[in-house]
ModelCIF file with pLDDT and N, C-alpha, C, O atoms, coordinates in Angstrom:
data_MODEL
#
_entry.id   MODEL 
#
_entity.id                         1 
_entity.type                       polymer 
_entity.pdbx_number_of_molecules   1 
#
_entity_poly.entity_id                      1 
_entity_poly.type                           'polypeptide(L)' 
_entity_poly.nstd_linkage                   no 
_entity_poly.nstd_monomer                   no 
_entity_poly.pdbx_seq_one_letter_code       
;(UNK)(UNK)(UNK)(UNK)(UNK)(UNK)(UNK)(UNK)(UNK)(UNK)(UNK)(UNK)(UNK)(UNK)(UNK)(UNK)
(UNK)(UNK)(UNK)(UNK)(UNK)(UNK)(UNK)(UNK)(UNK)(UNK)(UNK)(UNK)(UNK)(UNK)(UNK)(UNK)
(UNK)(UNK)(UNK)(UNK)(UNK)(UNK)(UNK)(UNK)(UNK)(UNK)(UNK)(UNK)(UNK)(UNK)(UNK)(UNK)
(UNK)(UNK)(UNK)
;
_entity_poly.pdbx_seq_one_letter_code_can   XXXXXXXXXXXXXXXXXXXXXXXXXXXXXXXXXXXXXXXXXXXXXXXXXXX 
_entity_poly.pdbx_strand_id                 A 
#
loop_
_entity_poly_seq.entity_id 
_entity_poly_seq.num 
_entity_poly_seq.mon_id 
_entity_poly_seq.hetero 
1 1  UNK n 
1 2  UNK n 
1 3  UNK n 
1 4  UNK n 
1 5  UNK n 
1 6  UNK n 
1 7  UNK n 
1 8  UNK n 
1 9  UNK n 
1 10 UNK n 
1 11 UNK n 
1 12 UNK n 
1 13 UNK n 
1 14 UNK n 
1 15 UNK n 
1 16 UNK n 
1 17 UNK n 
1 18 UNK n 
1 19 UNK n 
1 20 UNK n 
1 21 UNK n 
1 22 UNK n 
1 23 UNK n 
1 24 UNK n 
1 25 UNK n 
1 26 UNK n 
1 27 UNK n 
1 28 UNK n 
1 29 UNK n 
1 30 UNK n 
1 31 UNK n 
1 32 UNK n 
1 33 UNK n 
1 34 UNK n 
1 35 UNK n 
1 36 UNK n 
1 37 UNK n 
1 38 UNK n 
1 39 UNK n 
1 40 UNK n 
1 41 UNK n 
1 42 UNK n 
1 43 UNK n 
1 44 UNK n 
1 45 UNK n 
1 46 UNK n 
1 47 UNK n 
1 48 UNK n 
1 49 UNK n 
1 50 UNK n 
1 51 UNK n 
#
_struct_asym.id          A 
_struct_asym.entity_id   1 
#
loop_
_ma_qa_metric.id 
_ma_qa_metric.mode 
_ma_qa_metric.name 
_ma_qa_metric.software_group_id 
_ma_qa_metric.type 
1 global pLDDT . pLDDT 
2 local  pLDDT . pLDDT 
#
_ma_qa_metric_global.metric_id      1 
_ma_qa_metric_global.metric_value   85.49 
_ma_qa_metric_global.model_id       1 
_ma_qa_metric_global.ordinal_id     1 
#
loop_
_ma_qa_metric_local.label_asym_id 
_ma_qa_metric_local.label_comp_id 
_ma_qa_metric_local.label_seq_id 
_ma_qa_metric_local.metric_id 
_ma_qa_metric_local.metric_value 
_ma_qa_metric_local.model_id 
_ma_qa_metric_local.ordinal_id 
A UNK 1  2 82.00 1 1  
A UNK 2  2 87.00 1 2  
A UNK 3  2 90.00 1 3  
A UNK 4  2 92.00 1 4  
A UNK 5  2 92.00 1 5  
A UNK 6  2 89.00 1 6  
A UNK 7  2 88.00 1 7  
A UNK 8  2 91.00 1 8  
A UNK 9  2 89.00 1 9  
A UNK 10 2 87.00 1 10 
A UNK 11 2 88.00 1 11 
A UNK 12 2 90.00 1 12 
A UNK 13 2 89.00 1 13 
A UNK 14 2 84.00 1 14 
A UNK 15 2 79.00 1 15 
A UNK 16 2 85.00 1 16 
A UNK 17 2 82.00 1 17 
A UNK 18 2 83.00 1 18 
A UNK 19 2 84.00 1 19 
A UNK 20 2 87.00 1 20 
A UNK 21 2 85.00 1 21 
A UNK 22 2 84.00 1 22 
A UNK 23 2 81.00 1 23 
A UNK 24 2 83.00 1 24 
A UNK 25 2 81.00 1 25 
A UNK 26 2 79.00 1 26 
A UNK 27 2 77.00 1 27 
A UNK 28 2 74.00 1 28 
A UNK 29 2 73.00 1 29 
A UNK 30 2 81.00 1 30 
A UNK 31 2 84.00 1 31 
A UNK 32 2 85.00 1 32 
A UNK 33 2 85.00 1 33 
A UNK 34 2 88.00 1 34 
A UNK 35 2 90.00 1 35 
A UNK 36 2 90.00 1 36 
A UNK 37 2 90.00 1 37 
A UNK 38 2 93.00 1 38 
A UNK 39 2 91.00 1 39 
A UNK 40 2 90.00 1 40 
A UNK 41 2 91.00 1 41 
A UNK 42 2 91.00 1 42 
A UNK 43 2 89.00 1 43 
A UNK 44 2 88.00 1 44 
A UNK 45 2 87.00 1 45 
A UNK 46 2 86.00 1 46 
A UNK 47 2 85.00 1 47 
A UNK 48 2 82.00 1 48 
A UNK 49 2 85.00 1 49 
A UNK 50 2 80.00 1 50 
A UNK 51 2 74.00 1 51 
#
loop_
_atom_site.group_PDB 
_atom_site.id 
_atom_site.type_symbol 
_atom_site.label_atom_id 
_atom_site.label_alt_id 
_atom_site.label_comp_id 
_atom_site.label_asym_id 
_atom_site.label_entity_id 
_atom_site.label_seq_id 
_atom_site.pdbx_PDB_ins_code 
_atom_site.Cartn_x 
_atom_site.Cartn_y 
_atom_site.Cartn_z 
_atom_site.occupancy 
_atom_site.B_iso_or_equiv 
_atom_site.pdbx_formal_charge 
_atom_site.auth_seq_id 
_atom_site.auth_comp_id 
_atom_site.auth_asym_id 
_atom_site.auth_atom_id 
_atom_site.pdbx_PDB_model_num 
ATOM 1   N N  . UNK A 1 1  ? 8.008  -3.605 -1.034  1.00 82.00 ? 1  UNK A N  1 
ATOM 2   C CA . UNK A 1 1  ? 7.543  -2.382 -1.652  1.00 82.00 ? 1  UNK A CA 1 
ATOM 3   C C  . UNK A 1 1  ? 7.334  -1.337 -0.559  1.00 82.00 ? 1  UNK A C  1 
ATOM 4   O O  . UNK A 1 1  ? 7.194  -1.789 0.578   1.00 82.00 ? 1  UNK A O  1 
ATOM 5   N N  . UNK A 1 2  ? 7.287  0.123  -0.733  1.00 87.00 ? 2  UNK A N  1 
ATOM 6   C CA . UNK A 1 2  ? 7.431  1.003  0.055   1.00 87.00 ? 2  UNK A CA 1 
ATOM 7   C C  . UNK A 1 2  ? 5.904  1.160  0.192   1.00 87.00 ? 2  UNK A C  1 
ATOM 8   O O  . UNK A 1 2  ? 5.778  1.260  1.413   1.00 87.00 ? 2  UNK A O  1 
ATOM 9   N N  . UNK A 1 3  ? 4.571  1.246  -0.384  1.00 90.00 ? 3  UNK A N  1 
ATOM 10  C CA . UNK A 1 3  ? 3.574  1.459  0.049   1.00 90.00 ? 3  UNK A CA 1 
ATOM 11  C C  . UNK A 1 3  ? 3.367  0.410  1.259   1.00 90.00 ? 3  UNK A C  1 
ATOM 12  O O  . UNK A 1 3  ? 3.015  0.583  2.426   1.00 90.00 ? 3  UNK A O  1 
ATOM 13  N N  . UNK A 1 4  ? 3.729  -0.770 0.514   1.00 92.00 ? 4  UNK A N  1 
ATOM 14  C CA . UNK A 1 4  ? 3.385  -2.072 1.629   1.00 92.00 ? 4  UNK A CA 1 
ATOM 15  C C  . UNK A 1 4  ? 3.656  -1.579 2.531   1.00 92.00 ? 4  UNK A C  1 
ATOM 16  O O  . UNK A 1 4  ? 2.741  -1.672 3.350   1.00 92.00 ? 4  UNK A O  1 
ATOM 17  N N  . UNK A 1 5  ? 4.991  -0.725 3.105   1.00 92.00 ? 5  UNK A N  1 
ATOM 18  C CA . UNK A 1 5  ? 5.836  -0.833 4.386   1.00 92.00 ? 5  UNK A CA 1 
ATOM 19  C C  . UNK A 1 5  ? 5.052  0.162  5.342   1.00 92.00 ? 5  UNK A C  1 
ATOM 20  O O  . UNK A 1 5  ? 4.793  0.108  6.544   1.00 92.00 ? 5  UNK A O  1 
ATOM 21  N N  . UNK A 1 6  ? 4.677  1.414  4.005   1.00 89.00 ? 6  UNK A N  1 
ATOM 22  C CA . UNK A 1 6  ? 4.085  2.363  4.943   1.00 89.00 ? 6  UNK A CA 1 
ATOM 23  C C  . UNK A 1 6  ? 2.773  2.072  5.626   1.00 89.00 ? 6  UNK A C  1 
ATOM 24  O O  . UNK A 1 6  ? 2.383  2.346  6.761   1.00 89.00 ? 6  UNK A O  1 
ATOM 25  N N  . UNK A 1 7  ? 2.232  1.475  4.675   1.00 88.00 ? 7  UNK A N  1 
ATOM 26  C CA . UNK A 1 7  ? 0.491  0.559  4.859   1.00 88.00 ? 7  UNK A CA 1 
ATOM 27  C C  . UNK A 1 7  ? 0.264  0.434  6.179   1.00 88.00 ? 7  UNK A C  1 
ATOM 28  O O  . UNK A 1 7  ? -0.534 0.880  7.003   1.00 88.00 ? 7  UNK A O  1 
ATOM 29  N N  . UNK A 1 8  ? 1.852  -0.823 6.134   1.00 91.00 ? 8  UNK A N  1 
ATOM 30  C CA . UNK A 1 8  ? 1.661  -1.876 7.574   1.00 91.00 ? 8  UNK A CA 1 
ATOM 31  C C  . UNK A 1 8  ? 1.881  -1.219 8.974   1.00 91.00 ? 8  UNK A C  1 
ATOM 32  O O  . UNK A 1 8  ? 1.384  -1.575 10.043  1.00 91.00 ? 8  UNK A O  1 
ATOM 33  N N  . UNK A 1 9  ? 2.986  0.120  8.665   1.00 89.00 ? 9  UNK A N  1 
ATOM 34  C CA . UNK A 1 9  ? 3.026  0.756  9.349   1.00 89.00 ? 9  UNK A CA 1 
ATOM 35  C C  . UNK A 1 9  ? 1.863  2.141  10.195  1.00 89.00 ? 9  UNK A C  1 
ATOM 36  O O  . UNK A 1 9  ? 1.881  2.951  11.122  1.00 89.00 ? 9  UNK A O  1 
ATOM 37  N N  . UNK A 1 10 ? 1.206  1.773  9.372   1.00 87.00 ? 10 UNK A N  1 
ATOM 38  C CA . UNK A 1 10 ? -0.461 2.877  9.540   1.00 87.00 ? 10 UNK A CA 1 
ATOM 39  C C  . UNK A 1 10 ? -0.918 1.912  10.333  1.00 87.00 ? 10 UNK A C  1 
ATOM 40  O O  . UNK A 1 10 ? -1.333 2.285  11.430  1.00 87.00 ? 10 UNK A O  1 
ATOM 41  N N  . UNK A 1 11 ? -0.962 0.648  10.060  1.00 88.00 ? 11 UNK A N  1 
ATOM 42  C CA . UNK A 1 11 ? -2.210 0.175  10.515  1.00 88.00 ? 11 UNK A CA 1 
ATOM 43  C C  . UNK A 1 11 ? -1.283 -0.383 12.360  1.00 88.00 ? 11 UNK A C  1 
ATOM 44  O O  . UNK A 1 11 ? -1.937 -0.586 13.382  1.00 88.00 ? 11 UNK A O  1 
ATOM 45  N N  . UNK A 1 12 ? 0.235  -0.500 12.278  1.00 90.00 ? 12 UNK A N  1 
ATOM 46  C CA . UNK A 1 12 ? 0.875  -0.511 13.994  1.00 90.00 ? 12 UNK A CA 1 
ATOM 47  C C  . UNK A 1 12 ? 1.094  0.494  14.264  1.00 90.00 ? 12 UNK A C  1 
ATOM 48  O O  . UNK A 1 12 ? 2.110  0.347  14.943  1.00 90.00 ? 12 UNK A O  1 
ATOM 49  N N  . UNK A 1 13 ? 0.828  1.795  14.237  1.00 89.00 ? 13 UNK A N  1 
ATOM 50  C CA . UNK A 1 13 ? 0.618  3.174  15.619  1.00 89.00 ? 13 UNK A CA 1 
ATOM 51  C C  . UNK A 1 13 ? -0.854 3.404  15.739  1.00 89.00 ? 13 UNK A C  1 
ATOM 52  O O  . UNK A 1 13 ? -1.413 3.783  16.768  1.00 89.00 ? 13 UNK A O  1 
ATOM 53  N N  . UNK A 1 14 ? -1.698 3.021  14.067  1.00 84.00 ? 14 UNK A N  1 
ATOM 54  C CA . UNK A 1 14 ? -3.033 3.630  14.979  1.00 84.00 ? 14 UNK A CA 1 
ATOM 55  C C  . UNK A 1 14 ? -3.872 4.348  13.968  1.00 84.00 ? 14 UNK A C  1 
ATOM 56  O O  . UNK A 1 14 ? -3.198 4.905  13.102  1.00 84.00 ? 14 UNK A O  1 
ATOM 57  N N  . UNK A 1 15 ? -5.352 4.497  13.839  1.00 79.00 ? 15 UNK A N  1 
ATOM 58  C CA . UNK A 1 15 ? -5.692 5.336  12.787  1.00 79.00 ? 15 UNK A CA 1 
ATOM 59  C C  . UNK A 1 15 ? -5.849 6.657  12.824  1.00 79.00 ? 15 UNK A C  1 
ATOM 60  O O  . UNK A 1 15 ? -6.159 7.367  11.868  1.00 79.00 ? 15 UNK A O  1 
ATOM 61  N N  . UNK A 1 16 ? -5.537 7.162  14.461  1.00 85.00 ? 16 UNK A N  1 
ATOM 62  C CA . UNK A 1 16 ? -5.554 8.949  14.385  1.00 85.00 ? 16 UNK A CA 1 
ATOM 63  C C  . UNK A 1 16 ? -4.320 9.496  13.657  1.00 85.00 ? 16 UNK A C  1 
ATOM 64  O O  . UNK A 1 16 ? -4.272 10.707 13.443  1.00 85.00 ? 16 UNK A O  1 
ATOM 65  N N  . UNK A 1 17 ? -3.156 8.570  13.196  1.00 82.00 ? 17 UNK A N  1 
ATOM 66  C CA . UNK A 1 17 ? -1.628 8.670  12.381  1.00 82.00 ? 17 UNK A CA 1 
ATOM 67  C C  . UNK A 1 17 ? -2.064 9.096  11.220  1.00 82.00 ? 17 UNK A C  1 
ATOM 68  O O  . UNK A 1 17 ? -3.104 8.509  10.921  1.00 82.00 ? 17 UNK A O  1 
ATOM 69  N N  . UNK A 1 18 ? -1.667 9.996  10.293  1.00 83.00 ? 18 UNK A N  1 
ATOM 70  C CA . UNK A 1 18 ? -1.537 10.161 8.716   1.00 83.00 ? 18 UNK A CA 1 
ATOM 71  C C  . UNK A 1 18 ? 0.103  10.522 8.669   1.00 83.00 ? 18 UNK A C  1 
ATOM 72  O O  . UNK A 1 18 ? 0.743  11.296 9.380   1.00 83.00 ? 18 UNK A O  1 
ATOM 73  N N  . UNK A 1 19 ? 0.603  9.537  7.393   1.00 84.00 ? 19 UNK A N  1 
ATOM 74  C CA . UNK A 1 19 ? 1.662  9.392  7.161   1.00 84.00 ? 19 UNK A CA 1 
ATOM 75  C C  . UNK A 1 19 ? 1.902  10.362 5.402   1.00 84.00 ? 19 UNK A C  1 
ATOM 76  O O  . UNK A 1 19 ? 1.250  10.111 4.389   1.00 84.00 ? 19 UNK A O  1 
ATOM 77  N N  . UNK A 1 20 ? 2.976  11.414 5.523   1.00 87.00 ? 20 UNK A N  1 
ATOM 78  C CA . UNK A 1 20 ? 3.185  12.252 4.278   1.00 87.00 ? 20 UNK A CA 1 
ATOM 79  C C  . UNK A 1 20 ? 4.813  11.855 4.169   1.00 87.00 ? 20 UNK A C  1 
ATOM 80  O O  . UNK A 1 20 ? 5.775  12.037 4.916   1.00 87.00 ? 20 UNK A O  1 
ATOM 81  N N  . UNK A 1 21 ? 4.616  11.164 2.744   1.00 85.00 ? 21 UNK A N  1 
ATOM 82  C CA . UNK A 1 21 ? 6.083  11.159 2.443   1.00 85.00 ? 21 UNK A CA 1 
ATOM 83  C C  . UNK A 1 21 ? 6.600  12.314 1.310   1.00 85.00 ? 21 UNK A C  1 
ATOM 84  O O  . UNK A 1 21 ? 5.817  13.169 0.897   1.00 85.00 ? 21 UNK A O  1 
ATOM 85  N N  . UNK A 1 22 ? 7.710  12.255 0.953   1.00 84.00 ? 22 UNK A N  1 
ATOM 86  C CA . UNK A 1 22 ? 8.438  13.181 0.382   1.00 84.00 ? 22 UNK A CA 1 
ATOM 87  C C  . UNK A 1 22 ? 9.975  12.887 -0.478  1.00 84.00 ? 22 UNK A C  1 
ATOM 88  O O  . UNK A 1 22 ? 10.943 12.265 -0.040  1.00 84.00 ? 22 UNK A O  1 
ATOM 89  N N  . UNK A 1 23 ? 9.865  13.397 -1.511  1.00 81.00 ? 23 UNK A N  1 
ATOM 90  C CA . UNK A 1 23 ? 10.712 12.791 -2.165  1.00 81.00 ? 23 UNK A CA 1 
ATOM 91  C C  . UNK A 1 23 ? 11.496 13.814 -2.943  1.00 81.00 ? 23 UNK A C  1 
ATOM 92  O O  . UNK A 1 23 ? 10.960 14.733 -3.562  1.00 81.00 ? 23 UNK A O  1 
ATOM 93  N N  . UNK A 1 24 ? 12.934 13.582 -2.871  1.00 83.00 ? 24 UNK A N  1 
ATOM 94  C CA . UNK A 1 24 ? 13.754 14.480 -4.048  1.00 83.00 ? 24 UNK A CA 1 
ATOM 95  C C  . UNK A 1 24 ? 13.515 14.510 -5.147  1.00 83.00 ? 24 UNK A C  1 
ATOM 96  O O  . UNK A 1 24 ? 13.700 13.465 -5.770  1.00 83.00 ? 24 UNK A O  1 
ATOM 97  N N  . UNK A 1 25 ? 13.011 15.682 -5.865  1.00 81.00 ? 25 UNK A N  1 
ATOM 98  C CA . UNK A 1 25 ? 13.025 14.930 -7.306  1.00 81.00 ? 25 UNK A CA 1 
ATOM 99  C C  . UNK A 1 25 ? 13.865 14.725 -8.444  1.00 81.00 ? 25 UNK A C  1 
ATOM 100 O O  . UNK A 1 25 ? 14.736 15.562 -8.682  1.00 81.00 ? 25 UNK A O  1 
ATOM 101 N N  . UNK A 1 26 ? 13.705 13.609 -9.263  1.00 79.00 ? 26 UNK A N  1 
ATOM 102 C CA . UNK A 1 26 ? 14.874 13.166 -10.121 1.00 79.00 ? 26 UNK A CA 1 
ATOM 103 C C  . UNK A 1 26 ? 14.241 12.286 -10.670 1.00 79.00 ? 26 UNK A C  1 
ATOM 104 O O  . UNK A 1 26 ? 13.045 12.198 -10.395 1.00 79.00 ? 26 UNK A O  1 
ATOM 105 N N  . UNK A 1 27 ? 14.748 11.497 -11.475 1.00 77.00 ? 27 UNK A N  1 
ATOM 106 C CA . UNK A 1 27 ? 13.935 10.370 -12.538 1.00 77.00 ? 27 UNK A CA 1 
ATOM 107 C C  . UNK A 1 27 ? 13.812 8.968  -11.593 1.00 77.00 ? 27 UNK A C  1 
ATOM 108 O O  . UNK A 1 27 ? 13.088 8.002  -11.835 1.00 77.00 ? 27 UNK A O  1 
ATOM 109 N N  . UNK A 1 28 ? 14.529 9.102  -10.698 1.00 74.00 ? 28 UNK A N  1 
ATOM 110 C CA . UNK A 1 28 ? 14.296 7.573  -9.762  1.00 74.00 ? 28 UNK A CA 1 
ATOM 111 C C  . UNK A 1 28 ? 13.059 7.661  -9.023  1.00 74.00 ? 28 UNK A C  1 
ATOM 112 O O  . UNK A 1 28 ? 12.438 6.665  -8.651  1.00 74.00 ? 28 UNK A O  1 
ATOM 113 N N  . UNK A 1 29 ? 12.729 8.757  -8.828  1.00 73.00 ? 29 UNK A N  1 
ATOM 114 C CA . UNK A 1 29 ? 11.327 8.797  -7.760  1.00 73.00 ? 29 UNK A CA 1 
ATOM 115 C C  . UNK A 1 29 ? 10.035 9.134  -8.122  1.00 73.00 ? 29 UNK A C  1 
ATOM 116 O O  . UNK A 1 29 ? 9.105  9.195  -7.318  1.00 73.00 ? 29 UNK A O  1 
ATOM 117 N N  . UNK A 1 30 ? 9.925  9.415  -9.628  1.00 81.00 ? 30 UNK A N  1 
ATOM 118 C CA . UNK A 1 30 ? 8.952  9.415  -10.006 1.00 81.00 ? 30 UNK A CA 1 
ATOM 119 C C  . UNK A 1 30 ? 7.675  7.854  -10.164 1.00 81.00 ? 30 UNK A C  1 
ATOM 120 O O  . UNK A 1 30 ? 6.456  7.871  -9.992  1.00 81.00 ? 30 UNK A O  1 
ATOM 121 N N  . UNK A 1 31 ? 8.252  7.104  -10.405 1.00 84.00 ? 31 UNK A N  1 
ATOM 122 C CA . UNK A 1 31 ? 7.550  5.808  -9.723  1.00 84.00 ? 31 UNK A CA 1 
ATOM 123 C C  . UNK A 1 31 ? 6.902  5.267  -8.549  1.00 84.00 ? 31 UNK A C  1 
ATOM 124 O O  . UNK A 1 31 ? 5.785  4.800  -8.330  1.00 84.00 ? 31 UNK A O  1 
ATOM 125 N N  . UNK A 1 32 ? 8.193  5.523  -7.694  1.00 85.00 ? 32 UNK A N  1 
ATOM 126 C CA . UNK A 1 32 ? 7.761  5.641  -6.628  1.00 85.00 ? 32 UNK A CA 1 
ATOM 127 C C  . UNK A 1 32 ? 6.514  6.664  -5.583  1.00 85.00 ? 32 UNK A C  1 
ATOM 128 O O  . UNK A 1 32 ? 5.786  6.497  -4.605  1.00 85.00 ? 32 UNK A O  1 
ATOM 129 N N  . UNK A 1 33 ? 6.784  7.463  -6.302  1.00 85.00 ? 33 UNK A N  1 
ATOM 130 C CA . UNK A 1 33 ? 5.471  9.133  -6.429  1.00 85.00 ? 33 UNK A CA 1 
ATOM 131 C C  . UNK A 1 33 ? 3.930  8.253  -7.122  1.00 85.00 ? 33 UNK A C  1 
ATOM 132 O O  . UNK A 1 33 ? 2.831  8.495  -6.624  1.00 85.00 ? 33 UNK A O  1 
ATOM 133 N N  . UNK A 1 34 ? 4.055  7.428  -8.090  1.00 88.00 ? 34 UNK A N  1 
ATOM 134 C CA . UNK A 1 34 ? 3.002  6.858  -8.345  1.00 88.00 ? 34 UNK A CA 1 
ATOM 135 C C  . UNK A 1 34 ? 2.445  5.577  -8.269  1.00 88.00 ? 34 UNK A C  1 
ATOM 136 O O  . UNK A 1 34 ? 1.558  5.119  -8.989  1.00 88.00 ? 34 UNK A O  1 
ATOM 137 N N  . UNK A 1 35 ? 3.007  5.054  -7.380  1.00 90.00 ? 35 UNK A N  1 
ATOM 138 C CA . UNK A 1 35 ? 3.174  4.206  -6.340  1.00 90.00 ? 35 UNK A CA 1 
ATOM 139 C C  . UNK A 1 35 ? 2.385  4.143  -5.362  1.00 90.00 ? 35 UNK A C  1 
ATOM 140 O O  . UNK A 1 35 ? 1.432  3.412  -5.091  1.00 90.00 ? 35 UNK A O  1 
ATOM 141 N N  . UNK A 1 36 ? 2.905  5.025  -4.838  1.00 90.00 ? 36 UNK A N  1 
ATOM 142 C CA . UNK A 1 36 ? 2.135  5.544  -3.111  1.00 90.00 ? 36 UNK A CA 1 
ATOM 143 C C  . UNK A 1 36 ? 0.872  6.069  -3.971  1.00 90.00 ? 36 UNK A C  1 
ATOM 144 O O  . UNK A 1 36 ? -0.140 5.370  -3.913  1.00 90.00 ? 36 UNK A O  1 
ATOM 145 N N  . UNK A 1 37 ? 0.846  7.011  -4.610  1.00 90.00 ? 37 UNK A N  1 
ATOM 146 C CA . UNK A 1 37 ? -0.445 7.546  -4.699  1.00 90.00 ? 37 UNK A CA 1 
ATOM 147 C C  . UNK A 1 37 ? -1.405 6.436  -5.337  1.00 90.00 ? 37 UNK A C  1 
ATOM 148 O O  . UNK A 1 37 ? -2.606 6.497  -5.074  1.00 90.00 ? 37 UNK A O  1 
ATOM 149 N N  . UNK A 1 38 ? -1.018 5.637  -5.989  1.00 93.00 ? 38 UNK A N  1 
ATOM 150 C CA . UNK A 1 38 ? -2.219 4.599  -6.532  1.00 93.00 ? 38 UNK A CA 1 
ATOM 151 C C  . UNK A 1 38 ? -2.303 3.936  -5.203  1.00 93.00 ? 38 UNK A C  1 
ATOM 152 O O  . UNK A 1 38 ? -3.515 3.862  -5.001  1.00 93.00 ? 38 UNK A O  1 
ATOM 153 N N  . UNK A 1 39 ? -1.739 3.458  -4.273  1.00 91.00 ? 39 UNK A N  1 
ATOM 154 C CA . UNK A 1 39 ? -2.362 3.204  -3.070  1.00 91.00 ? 39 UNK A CA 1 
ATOM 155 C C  . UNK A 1 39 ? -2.667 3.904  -1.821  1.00 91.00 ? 39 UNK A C  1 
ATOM 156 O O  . UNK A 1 39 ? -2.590 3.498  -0.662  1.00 91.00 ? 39 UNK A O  1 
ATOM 157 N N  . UNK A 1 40 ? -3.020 5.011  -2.280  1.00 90.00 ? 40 UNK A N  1 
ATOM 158 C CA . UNK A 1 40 ? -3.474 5.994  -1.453  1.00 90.00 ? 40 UNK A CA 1 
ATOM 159 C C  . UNK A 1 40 ? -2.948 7.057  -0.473  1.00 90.00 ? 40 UNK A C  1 
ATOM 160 O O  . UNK A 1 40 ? -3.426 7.801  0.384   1.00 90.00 ? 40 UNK A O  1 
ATOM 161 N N  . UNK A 1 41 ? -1.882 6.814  -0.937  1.00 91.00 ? 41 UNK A N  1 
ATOM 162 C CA . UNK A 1 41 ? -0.825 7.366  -0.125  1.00 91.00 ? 41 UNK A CA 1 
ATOM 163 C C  . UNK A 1 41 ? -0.460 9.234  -0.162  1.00 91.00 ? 41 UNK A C  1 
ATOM 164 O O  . UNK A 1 41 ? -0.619 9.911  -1.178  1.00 91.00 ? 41 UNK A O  1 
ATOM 165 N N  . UNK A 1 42 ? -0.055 9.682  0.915   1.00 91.00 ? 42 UNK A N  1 
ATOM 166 C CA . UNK A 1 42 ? 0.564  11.233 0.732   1.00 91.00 ? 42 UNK A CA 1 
ATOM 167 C C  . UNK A 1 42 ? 1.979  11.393 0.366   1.00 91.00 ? 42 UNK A C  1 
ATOM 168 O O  . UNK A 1 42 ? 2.787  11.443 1.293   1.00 91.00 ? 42 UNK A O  1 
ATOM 169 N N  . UNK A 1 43 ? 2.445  11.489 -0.969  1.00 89.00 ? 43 UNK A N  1 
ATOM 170 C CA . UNK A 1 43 ? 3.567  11.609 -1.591  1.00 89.00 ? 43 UNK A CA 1 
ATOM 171 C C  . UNK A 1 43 ? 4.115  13.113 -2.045  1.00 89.00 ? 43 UNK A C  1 
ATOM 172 O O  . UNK A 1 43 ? 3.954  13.304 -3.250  1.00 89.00 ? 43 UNK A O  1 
ATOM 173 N N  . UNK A 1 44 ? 4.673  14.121 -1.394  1.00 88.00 ? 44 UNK A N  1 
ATOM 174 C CA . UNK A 1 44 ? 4.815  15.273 -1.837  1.00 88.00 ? 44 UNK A CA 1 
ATOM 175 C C  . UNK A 1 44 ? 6.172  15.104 -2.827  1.00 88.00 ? 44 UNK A C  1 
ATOM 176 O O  . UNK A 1 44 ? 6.997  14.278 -2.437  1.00 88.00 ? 44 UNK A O  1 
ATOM 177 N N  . UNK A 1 45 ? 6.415  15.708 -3.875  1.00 87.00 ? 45 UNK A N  1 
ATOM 178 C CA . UNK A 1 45 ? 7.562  15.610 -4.751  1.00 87.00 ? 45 UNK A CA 1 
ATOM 179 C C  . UNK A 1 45 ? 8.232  17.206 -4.561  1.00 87.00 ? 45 UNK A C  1 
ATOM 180 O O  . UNK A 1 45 ? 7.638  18.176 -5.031  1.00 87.00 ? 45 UNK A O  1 
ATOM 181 N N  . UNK A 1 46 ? 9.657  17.361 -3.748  1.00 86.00 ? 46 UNK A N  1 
ATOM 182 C CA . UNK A 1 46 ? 9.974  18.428 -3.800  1.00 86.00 ? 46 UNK A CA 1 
ATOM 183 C C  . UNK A 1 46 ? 11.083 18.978 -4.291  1.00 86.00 ? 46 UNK A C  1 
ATOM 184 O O  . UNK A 1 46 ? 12.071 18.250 -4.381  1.00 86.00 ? 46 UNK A O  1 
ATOM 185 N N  . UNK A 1 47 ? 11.159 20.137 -4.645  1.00 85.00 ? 47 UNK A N  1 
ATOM 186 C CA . UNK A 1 47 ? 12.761 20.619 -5.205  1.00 85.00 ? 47 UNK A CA 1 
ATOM 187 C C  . UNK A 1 47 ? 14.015 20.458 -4.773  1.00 85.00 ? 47 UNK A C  1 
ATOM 188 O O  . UNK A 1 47 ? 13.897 21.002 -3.675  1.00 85.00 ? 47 UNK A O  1 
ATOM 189 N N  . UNK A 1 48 ? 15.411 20.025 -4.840  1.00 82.00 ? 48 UNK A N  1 
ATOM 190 C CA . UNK A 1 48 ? 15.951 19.650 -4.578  1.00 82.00 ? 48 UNK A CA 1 
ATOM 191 C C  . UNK A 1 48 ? 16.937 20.758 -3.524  1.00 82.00 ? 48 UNK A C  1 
ATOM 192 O O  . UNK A 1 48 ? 17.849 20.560 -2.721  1.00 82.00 ? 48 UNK A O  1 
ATOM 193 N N  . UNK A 1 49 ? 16.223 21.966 -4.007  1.00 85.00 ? 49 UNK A N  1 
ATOM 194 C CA . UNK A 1 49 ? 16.813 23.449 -3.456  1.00 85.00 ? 49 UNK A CA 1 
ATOM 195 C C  . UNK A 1 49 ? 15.855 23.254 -2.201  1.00 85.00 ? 49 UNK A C  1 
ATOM 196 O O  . UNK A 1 49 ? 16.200 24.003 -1.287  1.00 85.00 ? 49 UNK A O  1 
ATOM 197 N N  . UNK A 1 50 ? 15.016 22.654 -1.966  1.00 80.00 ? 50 UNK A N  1 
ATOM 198 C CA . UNK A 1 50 ? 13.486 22.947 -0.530  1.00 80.00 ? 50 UNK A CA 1 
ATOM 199 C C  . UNK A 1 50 ? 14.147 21.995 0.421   1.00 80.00 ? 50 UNK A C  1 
ATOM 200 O O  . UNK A 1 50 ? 13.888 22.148 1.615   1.00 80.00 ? 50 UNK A O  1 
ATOM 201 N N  . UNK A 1 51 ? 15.178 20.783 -0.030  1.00 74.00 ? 51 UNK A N  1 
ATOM 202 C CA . UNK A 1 51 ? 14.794 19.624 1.104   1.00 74.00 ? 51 UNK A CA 1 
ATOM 203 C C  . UNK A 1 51 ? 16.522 20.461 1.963   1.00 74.00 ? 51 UNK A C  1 
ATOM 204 O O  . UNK A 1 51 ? 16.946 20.034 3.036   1.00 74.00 ? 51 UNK A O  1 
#
């Protein structure tokens, strides 16, 4: 799972790290958008015209 990955990855560089992910949006990533955020995660959802 992608929270897991990012998790594990917070906790090997360090806790001064905050990790913001970002996602195209479309119907595949909306899960994933609520995903991260039920585990606490920074998930920005952006326009496909922004990335």
């Amino acid at each position: 799972m992608v929270a897991n990955y990012i998790i594990r990855l917070q906790k090997d560089v360090g806790p001064n790290v905050s990790v913001i992910s970002g996602y195209e949006a479309g119907p595949t990533g909306f899960g994933l958008h609520r995903d991260l955020s039920k585990a606490g995660l920074d998930c920005k959802v952006m326009a496909p015209t922004t990335i």
